[in-house]
DSSP file (Angstrom, degrees, kcal/mol; ACC not computed):
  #  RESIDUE AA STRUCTURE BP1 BP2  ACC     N-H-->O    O-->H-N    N-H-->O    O-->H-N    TCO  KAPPA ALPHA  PHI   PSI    X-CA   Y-CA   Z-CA
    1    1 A X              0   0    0      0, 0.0     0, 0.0     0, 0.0     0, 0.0   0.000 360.0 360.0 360.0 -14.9    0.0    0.0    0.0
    2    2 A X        -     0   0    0    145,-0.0   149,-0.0   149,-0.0   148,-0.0   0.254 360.0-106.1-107.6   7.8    3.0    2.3    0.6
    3    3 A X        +     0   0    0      1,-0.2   103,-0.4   102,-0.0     2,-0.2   0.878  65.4 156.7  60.5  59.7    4.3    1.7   -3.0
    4    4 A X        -     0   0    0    101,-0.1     2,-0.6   130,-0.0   103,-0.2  -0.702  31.3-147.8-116.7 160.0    7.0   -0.5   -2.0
    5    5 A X        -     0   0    0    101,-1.7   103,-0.5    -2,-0.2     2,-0.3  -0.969  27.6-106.1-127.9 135.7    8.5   -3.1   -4.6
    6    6 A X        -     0   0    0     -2,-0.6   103,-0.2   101,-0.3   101,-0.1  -0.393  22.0-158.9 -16.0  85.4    9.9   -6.3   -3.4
    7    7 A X        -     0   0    0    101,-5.0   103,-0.3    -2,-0.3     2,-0.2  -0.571  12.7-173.5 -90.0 172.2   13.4   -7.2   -3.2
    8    8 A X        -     0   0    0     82,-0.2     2,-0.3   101,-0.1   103,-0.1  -0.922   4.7-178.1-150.1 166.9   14.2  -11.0   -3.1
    9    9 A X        -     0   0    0     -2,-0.2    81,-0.0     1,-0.2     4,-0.0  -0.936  31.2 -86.2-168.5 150.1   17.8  -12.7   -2.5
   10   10 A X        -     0   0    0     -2,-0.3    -1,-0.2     1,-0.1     3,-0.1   0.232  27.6-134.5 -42.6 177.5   19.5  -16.2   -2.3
   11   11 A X  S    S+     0   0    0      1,-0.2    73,-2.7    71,-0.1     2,-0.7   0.667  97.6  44.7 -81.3 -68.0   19.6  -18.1    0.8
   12   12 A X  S    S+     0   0    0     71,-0.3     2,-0.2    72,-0.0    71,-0.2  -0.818  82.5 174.7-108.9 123.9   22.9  -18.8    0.5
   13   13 A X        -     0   0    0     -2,-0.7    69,-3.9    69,-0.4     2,-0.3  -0.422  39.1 -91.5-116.2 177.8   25.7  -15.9   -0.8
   14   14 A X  B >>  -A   81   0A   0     67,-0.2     4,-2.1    -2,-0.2     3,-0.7  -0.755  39.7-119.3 -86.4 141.3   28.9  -15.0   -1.4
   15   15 A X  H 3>>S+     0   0    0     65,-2.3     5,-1.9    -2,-0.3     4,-0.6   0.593 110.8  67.9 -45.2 -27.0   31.0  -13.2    2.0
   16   16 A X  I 34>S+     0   0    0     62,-1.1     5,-2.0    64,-0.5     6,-0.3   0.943 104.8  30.6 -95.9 -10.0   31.2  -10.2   -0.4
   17   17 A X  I <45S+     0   0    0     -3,-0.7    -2,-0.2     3,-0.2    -1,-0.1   0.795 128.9  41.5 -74.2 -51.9   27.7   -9.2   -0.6
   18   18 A X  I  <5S+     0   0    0     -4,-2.1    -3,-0.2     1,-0.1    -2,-0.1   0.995 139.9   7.7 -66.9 -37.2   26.9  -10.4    3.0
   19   19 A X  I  <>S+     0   0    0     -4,-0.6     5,-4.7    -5,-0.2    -3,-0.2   0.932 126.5  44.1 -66.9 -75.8   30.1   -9.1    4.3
   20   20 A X  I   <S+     0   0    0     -5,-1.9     3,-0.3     1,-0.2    -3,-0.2   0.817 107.0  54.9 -64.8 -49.5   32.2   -7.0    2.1
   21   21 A X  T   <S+     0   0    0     -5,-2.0    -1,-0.2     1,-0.2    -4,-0.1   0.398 103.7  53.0 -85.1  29.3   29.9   -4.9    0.6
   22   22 A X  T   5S-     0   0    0     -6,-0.3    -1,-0.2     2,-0.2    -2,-0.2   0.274 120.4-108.0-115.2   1.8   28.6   -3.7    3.8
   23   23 A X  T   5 +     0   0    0     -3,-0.3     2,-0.8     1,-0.3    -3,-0.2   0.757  65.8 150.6  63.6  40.6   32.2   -2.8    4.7
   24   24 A X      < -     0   0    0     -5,-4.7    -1,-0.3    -6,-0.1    -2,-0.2  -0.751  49.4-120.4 -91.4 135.7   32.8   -5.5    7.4
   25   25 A X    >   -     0   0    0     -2,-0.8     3,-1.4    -3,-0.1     6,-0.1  -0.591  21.1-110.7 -78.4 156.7   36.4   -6.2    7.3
   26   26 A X  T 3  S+     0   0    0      1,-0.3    -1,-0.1    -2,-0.1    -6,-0.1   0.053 106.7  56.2 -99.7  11.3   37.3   -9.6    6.5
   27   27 A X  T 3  S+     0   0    0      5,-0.0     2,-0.3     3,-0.0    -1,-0.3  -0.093  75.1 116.0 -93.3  46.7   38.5  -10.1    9.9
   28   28 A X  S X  S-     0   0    0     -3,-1.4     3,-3.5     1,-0.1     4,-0.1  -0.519  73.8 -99.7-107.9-179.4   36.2   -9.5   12.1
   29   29 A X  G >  S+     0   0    0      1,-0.3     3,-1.5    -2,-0.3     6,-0.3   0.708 110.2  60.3 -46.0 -52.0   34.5  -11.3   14.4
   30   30 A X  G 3  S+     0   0    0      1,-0.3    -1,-0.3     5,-0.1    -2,-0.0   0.502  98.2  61.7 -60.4  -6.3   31.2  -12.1   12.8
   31   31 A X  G <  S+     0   0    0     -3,-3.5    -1,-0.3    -6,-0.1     2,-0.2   0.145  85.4 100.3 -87.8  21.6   33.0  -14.1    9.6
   32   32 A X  S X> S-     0   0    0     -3,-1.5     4,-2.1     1,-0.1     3,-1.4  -0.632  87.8-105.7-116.5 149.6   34.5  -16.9   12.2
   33   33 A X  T 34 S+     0   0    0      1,-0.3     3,-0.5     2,-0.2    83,-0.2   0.877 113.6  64.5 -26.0 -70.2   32.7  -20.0   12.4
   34   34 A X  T 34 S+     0   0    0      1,-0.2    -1,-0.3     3,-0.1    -4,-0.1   0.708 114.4  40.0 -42.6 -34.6   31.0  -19.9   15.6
   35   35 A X  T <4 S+     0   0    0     -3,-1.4    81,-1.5    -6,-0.3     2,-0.4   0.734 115.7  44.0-102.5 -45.3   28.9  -16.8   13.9
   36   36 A X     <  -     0   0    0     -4,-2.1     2,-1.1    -3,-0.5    -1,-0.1  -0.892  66.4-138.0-136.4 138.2   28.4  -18.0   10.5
   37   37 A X        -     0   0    0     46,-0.4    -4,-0.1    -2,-0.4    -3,-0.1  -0.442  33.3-176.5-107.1  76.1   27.4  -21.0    8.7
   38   38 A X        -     0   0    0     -2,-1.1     2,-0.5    44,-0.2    44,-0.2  -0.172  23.8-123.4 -54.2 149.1   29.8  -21.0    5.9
   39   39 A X  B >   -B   81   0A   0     42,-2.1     3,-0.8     3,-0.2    42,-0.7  -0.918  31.9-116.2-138.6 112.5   29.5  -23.8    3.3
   40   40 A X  T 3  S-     0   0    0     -2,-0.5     3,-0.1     1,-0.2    -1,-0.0  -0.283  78.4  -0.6 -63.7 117.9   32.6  -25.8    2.7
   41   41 A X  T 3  S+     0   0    0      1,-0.2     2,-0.4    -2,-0.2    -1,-0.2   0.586 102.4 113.3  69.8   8.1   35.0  -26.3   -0.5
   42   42 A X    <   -     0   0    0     -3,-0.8    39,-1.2    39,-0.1    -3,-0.2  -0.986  47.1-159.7-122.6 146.1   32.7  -23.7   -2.7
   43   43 A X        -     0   0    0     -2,-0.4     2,-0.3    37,-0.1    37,-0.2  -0.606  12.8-133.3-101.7 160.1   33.1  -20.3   -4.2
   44   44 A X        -     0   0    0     -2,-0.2   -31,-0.1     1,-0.2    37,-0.0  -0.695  22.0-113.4 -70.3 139.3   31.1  -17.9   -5.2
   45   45 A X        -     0   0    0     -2,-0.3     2,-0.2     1,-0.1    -1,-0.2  -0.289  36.8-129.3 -72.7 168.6   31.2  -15.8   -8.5
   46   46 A X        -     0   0    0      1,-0.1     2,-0.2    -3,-0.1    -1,-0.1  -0.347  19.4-113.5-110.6 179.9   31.9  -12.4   -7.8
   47   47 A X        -     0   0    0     -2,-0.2    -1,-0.1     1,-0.1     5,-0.1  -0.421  66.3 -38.3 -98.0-175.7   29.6   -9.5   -9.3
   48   48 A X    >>  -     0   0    0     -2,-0.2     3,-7.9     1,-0.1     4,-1.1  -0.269  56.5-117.5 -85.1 150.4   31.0   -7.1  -11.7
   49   49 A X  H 3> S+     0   0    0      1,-0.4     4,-1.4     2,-0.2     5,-0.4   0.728 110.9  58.2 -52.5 -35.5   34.5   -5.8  -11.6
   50   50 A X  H 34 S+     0   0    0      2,-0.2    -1,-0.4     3,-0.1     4,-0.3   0.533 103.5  51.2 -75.6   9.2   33.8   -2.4  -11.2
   51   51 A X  H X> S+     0   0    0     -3,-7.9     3,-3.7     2,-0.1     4,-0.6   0.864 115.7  52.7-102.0 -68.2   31.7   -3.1   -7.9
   52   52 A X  H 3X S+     0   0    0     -4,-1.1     4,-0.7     1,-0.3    -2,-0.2   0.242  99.5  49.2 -35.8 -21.7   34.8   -4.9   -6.9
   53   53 A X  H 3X S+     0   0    0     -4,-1.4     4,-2.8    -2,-0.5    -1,-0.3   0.702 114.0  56.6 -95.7 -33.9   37.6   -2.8   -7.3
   54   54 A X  H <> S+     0   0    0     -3,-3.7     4,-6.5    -5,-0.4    -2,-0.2   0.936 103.0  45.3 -86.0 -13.5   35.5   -0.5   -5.4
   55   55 A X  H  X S+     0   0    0     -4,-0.6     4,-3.7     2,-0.2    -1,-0.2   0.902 116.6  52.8 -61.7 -40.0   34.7   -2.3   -2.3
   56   56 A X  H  X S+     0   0    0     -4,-0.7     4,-1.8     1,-0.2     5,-0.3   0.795 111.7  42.0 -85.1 -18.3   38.5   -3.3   -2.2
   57   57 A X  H  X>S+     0   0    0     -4,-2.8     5,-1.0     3,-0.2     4,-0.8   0.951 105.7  60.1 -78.2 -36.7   39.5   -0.1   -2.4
   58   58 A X  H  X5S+     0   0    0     -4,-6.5     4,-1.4    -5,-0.2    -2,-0.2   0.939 121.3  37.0 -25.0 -57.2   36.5    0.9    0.2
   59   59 A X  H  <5S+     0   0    0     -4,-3.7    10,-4.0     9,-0.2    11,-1.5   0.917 123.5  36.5 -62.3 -53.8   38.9   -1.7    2.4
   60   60 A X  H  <5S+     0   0    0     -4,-1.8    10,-0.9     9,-0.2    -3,-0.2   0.986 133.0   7.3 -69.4 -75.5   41.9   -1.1    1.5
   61   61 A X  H  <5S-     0   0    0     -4,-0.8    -3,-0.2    -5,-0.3    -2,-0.2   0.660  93.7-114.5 -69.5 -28.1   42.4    2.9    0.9
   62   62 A X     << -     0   0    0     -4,-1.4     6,-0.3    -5,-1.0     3,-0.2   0.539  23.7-140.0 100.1  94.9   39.3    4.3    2.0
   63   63 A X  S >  S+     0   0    0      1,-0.2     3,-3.0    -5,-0.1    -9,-0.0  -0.434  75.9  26.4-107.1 178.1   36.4    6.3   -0.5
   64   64 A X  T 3  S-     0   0    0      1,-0.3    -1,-0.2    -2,-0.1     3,-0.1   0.570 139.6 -52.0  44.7  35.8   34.5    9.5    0.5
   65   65 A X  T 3  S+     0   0    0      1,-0.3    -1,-0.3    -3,-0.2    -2,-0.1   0.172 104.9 138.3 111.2 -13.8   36.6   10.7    2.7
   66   66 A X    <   -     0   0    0     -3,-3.0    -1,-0.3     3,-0.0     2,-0.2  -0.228  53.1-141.4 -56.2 159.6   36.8    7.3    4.7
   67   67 A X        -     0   0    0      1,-0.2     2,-0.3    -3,-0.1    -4,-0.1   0.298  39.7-133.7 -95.6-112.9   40.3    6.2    5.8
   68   68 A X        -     0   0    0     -6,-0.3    -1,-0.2    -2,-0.2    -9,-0.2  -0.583  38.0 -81.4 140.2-164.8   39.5    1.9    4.8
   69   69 A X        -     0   0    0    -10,-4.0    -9,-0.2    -2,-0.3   -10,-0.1   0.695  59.6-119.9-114.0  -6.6   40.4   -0.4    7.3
   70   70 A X        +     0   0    0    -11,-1.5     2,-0.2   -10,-0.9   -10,-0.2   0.958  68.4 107.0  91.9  73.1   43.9   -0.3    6.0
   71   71 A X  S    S-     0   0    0    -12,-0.2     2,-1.3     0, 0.0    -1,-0.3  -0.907  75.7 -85.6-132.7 159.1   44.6   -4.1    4.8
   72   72 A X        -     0   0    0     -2,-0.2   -16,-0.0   -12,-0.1   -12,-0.0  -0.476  41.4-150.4 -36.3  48.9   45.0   -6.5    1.9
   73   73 A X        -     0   0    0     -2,-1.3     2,-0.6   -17,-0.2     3,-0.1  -0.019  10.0-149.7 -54.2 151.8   41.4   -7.7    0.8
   74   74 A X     >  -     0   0    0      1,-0.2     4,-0.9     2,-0.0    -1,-0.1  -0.914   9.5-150.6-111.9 126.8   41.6  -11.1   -0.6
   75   75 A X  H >> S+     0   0    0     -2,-0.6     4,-2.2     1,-0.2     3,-1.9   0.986  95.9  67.5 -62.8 -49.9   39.1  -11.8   -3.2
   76   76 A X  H 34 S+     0   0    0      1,-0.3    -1,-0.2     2,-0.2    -3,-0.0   0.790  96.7  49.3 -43.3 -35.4   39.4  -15.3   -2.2
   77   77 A X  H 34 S+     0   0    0      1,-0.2     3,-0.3     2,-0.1    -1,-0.3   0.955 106.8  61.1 -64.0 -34.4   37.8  -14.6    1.3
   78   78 A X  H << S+     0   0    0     -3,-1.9   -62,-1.1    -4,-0.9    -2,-0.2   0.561 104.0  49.8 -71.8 -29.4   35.0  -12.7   -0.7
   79   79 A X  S  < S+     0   0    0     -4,-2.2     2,-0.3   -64,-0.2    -1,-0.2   0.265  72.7 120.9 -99.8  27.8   34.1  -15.8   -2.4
   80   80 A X  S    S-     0   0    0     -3,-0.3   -65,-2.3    -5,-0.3     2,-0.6  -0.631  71.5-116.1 -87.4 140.1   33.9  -17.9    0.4
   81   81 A X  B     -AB  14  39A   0    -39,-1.2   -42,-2.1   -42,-0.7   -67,-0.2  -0.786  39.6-174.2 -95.9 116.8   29.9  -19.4    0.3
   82   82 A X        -     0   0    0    -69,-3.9     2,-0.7    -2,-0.6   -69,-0.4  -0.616  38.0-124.7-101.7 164.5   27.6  -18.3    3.4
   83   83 A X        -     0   0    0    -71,-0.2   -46,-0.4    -2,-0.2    31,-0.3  -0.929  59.1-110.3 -63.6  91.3   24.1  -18.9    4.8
   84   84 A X        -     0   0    0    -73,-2.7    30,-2.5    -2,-0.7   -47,-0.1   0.284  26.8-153.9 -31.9 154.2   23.3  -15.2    4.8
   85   85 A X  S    S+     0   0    0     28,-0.2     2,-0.2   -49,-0.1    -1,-0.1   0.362  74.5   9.0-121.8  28.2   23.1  -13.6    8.5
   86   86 A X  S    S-     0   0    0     26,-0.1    28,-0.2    43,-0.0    43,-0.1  -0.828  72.0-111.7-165.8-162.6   20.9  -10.9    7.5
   87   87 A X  S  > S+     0   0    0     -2,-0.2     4,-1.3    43,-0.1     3,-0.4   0.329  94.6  81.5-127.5 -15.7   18.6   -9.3    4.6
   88   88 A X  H  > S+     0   0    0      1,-0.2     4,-1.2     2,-0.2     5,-0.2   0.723  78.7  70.0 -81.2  -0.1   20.7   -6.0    3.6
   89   89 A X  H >> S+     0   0    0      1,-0.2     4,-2.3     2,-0.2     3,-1.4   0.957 108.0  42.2 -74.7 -33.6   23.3   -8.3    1.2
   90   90 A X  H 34 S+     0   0    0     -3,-0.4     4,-0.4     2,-0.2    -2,-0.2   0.920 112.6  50.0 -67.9 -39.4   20.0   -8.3   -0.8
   91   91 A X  H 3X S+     0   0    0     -4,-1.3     4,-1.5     1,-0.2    -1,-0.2   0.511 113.0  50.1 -45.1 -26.2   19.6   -4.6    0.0
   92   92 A X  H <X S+     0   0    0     -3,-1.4     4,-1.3    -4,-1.2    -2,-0.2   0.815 104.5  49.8 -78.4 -49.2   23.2   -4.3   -1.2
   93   93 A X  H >< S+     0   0    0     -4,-2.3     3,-3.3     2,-0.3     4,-0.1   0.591 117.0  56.8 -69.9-113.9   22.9   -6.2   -4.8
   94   94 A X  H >4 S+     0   0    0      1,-0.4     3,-1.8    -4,-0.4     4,-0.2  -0.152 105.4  38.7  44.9-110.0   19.9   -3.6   -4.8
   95   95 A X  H >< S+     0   0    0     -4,-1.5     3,-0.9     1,-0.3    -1,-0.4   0.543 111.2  64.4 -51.8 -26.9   21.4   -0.5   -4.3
   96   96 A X  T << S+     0   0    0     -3,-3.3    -1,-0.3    -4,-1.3    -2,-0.2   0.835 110.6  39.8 -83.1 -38.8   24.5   -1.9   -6.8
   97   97 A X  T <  S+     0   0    0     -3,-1.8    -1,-0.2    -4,-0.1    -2,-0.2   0.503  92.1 106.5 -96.3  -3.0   22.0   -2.1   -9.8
   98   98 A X    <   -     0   0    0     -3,-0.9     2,-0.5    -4,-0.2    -3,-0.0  -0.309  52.1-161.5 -61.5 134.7   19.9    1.4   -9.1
   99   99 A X    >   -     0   0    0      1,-0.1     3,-2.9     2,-0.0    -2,-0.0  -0.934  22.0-120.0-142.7 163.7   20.6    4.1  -11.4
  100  100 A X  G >  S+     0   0    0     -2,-0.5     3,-0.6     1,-0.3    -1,-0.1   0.422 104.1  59.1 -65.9  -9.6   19.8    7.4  -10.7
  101  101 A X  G 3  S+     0   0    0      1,-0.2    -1,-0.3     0, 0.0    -2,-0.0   0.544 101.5  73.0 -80.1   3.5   17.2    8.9  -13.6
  102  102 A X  G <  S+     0   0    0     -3,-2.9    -1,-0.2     3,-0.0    -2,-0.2   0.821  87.5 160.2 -96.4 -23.6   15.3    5.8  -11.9
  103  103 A X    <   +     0   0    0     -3,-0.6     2,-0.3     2,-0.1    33,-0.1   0.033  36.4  36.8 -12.1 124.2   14.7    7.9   -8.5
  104  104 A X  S    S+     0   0    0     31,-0.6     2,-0.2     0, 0.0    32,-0.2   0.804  73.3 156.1 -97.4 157.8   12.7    7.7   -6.0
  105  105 A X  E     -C  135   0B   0     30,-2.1    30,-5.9    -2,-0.3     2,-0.4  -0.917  22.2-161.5-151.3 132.1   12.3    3.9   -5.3
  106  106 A X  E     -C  134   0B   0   -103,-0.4  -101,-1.7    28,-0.3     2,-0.3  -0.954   8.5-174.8-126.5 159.1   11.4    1.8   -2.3
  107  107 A X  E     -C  133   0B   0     26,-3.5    26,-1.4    -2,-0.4  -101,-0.3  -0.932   3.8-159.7-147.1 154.0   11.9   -1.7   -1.7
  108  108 A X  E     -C  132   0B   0   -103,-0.5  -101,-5.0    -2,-0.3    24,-0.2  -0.813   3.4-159.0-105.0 143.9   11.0   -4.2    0.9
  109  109 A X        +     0   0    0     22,-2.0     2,-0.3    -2,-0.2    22,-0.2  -0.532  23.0 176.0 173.4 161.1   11.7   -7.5    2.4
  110  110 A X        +     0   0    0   -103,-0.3     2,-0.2    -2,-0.2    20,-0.2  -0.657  35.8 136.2-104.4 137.2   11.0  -10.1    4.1
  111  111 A X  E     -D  129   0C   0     18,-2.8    18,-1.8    -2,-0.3     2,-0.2  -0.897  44.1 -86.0 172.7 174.2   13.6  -13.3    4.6
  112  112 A X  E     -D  128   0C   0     -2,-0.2     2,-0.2    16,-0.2    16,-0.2  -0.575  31.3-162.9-119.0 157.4   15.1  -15.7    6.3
  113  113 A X  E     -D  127   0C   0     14,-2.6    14,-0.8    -2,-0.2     2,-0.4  -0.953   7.3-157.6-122.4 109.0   18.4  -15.6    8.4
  114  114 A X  E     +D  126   0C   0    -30,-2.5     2,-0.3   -31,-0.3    12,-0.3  -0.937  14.0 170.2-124.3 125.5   20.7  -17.8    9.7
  115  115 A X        -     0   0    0     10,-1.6     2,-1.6    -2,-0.4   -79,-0.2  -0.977  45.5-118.1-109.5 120.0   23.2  -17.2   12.8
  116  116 A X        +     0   0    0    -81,-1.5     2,-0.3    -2,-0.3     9,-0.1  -0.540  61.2 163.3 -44.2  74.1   25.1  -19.9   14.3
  117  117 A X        -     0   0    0     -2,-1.6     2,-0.4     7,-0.1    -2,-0.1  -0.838  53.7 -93.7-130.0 128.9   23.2  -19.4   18.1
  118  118 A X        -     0   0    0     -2,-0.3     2,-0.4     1,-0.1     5,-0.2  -0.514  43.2-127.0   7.1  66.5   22.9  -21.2   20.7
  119  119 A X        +     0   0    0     -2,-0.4     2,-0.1     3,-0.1     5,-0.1  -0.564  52.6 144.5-103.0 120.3   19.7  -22.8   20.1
  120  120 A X  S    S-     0   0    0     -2,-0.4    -3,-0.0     3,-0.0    -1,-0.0  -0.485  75.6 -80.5-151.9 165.0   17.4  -22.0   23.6
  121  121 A X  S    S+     0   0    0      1,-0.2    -2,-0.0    -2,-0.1     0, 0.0   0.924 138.3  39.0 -69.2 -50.4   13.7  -21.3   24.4
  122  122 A X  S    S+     0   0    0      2,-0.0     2,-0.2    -3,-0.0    -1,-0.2   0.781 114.4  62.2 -20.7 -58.5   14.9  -17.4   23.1
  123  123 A X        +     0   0    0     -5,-0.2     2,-0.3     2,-0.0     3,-0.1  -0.469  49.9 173.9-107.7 149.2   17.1  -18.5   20.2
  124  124 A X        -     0   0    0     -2,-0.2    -9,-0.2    -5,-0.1    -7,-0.1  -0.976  39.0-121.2-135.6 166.9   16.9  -20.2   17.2
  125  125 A X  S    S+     0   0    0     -2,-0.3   -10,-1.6    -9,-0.1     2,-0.3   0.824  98.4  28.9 -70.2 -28.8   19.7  -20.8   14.1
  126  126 A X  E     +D  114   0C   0    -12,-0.3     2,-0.3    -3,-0.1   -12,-0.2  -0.906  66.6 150.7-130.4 155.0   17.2  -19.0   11.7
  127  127 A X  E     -D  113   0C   0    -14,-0.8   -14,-2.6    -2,-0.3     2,-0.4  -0.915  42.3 -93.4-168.4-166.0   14.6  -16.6   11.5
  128  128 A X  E     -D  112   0C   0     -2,-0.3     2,-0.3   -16,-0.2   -16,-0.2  -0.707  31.3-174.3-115.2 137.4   13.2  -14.5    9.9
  129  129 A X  E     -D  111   0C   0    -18,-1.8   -18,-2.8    -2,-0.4     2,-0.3  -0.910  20.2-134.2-130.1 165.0   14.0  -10.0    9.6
  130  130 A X        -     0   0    0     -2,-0.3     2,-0.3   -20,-0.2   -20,-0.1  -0.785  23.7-168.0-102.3 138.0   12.0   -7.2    7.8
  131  131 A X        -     0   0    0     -2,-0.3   -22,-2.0   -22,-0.2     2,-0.2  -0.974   9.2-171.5-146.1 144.7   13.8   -4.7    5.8
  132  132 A X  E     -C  108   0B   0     -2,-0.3   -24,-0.3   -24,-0.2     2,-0.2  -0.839   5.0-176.9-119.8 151.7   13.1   -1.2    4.0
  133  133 A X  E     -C  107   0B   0    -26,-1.4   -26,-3.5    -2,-0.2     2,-0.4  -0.760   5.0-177.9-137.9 131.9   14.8    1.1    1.8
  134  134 A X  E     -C  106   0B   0    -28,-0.2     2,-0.3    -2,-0.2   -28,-0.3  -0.916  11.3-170.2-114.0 115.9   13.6    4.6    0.5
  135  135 A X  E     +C  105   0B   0    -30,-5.9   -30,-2.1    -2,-0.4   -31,-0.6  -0.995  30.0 131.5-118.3 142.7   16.2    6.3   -2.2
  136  136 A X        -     0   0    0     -2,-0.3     3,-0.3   -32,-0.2    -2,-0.1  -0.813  61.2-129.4-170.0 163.2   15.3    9.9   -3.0
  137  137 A X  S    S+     0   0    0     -2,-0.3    -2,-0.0     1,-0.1     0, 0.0   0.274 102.7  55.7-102.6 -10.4   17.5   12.9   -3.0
  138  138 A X  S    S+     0   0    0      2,-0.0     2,-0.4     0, 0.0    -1,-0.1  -0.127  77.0 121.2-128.8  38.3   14.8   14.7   -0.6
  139  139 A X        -     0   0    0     -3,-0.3     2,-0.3    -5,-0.1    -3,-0.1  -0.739  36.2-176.9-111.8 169.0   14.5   12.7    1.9
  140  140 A X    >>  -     0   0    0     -2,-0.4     3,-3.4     1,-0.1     4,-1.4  -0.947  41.9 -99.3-137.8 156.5   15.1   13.3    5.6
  141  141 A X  H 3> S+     0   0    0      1,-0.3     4,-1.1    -2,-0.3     5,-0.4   0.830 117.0  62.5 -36.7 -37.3   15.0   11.6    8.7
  142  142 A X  H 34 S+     0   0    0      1,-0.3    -1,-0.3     2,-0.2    -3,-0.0   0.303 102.8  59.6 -86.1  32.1   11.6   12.8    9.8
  143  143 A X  H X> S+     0   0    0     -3,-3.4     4,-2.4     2,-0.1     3,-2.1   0.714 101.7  50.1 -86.1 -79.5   10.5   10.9    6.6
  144  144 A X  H >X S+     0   0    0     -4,-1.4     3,-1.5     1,-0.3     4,-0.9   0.845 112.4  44.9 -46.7 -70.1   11.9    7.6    7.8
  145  145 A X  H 3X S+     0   0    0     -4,-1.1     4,-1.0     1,-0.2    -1,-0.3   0.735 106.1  64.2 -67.8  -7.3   10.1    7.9   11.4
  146  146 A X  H X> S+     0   0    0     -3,-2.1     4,-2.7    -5,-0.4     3,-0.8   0.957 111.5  36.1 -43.6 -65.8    7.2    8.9    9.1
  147  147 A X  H << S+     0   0    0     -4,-2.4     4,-0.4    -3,-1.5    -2,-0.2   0.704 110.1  55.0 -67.3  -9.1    7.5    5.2    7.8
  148  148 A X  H 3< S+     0   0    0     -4,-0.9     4,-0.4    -5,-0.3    -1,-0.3   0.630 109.4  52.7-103.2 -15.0    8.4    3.4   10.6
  149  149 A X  H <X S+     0   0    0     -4,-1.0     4,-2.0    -3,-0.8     3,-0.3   0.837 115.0  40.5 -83.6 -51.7    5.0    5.0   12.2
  150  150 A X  H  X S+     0   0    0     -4,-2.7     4,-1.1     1,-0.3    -2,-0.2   0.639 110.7  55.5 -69.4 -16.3    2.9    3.9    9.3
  151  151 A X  H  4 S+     0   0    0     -4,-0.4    -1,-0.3    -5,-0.2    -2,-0.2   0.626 113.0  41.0 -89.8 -35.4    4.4    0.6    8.9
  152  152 A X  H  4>S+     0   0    0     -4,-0.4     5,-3.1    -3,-0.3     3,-0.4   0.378 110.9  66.7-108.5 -20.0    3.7   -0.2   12.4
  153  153 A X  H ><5S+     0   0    0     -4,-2.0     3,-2.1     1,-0.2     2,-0.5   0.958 105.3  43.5 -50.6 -82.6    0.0    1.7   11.8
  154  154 A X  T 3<5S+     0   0    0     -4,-1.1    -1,-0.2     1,-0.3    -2,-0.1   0.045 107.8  55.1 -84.1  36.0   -0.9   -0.8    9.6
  155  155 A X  T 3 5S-     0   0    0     -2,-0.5    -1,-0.3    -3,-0.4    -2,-0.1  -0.170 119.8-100.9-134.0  44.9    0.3   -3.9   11.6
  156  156 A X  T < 5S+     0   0    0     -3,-2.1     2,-0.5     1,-0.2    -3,-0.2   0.300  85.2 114.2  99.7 -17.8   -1.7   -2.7   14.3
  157  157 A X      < -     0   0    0     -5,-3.1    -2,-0.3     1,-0.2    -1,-0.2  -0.866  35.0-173.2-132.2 126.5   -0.3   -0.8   17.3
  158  158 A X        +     0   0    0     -2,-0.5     2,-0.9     1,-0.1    -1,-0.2   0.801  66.7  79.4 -96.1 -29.2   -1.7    2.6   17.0
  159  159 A X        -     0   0    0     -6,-0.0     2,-0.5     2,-0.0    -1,-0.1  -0.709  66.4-179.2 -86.5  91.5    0.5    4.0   20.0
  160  160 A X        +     0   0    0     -2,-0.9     2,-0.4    -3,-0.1   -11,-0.1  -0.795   6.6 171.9 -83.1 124.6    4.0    4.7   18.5
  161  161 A X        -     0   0    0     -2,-0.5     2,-0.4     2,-0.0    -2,-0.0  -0.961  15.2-163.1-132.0 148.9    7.1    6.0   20.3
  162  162 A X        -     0   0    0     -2,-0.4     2,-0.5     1,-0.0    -2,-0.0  -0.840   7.6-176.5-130.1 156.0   10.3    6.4   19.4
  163  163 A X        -     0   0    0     -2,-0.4    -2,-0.0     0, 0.0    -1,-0.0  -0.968  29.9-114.6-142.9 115.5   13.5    6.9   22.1
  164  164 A X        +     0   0    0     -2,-0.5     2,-0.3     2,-0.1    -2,-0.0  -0.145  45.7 154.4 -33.0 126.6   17.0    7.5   21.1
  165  165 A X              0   0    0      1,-0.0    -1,-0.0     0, 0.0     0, 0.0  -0.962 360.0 360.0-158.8 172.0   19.3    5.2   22.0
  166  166 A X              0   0    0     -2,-0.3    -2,-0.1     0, 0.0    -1,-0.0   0.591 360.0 360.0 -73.0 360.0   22.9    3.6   20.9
């Protein structure tokens, strides 16, 4: 009803969309076993070179004024095969194919998520997250709690409030 268009994404990805392009360096914690259920003796294909050279330079040197995380990226780690552990590598291929005379677009989606957890009356290895993205060149936050009020409208709960926090 909010004139949001669908994304969809694999199950199972490449470390450089769940990882790499989201700018997680390619050691940190959340690529280690215990976290992620990585898929043994297969690669991934890569996406096109030009996304690539810029994500390793994101890592290595730094874009926009970033300094990078000031290492080596290895393609090889970046083709290492995951259970995704989220929904924004789909939110990532996404944004990698927009182009800009196509503005404004929103996209949704719903899908499931796998973290290596502890599995308890709390936890499970999978479930399932919600994700949004609005691209416009005139938007502002008080647009986004706009959506997050109305999205939460129409699943029910009429009383919204929202409180800063880390």
């Amino acid at each position: 009803e909010l004139g949001f268009k669908e994304m969809k994404g694999p199950l199972l990805d490449s470390s450089f969309w769940v990882f790499d392009s989201l700018f997680t360096p390619q050691d940190h914690p959340a690529r280690e076993m215990q976290d992620t259920f990585f898929i043994k003796d297969l690669k991934a294909p890569l996406p096109d070179k030009k996304i690539v050279e810029l994500v390793k330079t994101s890592h290595e040197k730094g874009l926009a004024n970033s300094k990078g995380w000031a290492y080596e990226w290895k393609e090889e780690e970046a083709r290492k095969l995951v259970l995704r552990t989220h929904t924004t590598s789909i939110s990532a291929k996404t944004l990698s194919e927009i182009k800009k005379q196509d503005l404004p677009l929103k996209y949704f989606t719903i899908g499931k998520v796998f973290r290596n957890e502890t599995v308890d009356w709390s936890h499970g290895f999978e479930f399932y997250q919600t994700e949004g993205i609005v691209i416009s060149p005139n938007l502002n936050f008080r647009h986004l709690l706009g959506y997050l009020k109305e999205f939460y409208k129409k699943m029910g709960f009429e009383k919204i409030r929202f409180r800063p926090s880390y």
